[in-house]
N, C-alpha and C positions, 0 to 999 in steps of 0.2 A: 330377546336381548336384555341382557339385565347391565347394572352401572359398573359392571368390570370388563363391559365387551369393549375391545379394541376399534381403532375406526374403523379399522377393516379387516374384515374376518372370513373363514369359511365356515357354512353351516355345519361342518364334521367334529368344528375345533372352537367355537365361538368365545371361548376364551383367550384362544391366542393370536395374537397380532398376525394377518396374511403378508408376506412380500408384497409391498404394492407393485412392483413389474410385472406379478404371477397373474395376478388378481384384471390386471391390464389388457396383460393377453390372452385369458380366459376370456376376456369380454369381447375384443377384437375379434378374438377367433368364432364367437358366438352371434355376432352383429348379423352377417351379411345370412345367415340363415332365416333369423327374424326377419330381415327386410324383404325377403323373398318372399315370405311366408304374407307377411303386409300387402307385397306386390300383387300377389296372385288373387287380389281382389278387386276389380276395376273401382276406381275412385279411393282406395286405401291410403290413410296416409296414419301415423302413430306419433304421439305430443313424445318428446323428451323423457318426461316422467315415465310414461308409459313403457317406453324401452329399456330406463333404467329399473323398472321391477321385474321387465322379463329377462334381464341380462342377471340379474341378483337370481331368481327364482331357477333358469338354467343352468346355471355355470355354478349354486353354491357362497360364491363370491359373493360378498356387502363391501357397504361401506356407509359411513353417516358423512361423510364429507358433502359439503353442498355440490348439488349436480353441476351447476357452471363451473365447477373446477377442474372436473375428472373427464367429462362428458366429451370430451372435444377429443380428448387422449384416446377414444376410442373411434370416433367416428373420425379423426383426422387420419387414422392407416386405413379404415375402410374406405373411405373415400378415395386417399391416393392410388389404394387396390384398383379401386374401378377405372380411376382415369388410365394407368398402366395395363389393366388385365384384359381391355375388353366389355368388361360391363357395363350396361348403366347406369349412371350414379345413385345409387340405390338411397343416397343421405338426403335425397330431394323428397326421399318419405318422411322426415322427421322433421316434424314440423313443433313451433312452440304451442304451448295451450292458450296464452293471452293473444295469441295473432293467427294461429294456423297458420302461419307461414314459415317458411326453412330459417335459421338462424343468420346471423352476419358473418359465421365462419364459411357459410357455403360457397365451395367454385365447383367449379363444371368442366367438362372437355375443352370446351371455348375458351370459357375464362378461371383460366387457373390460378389468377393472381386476383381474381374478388369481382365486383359489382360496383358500377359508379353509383345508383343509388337499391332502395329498398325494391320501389317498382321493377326493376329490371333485373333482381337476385330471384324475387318472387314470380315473373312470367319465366326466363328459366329454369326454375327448378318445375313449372305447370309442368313446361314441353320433356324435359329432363322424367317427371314421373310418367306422362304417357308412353315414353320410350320405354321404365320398367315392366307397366303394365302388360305394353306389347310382349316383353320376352318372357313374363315371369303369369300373366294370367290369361288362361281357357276361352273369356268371355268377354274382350275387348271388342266395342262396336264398330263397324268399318268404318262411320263418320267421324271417329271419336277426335277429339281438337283437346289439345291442351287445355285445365283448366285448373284453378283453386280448389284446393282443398276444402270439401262440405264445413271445416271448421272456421276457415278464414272467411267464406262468403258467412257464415252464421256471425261473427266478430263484423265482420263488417255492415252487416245489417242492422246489430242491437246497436251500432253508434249514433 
């Protein structure tokens, strides 16, 4: 990236500016594979950051804009996908790096319209990933029980 890159580009072209809709649904289109992929690991879950470099790395697509701004533009039609398509909300992998937990945009089958507090967005999206687990990984244990993601119990322990 040098100081004439666009904020958003393709690595084919990185001097000229990408469509941001293209760029959008490249990523959209590219999400629910990744998540699957995160899925298929009992206890898997992937920080923000982390999806937005493998959403950049797959699709070509960048951009330098702060991830809270764009971030949601992709995972808000994946999400709807699921709650429409059949899936499990696959966005209850994505969790922040400062909390391990799912963000405040998160709803679910249940609740489509949000979460009265944090406690009750975060034990939905536990049960919400053991249901991905169930459909997307090999080696889910038969007692397995909904649970935190290994980064939110780790955040919750250094406090």
């Amino acid at each position: 990236m040098t100081a004439e890159t666009p904020g958003t580009w393709h690595d084919s072209d990185p001097a000229t500016k990408a469509a941001w809709p293209v760029a959008v649904a490249a990523w959209v289109q590219a999400t629910p594979t990744i998540l699957e992929r995160v899925a298929a690991t009992y206890g898997g879950s992937i920080t923000y950051e982390q999806l937005a470099h493998q959403l950049f790395d797959e699709t070509g697509y960048r951009t330098r804009m702060l991830l809270g701004q764009w971030i949601g533009q992709v995972l808000g039609p994946v999400q709807a996908a699921t709650l429409t398509g059949g899936k499990p909300p696959l966005s209850s992998l994505v969790v922040r790096a400062a909390t391990g937990g799912v963000g405040d945009g998160y709803v679910n089958h249940e609740h489509p319209d949000g979460f009265a507090s944090f406690t009750e967005r975060q034990h939905a999206a536990a049960v919400d990933r053991l249901e991905c687990y169930r459909r997307y990984c090999d080696r889910v244990p038969g007692d397995a029980a909904p649970q935190m993601t290994p980064l939110f119990i780790e955040k919750q322990t250094s406090r």
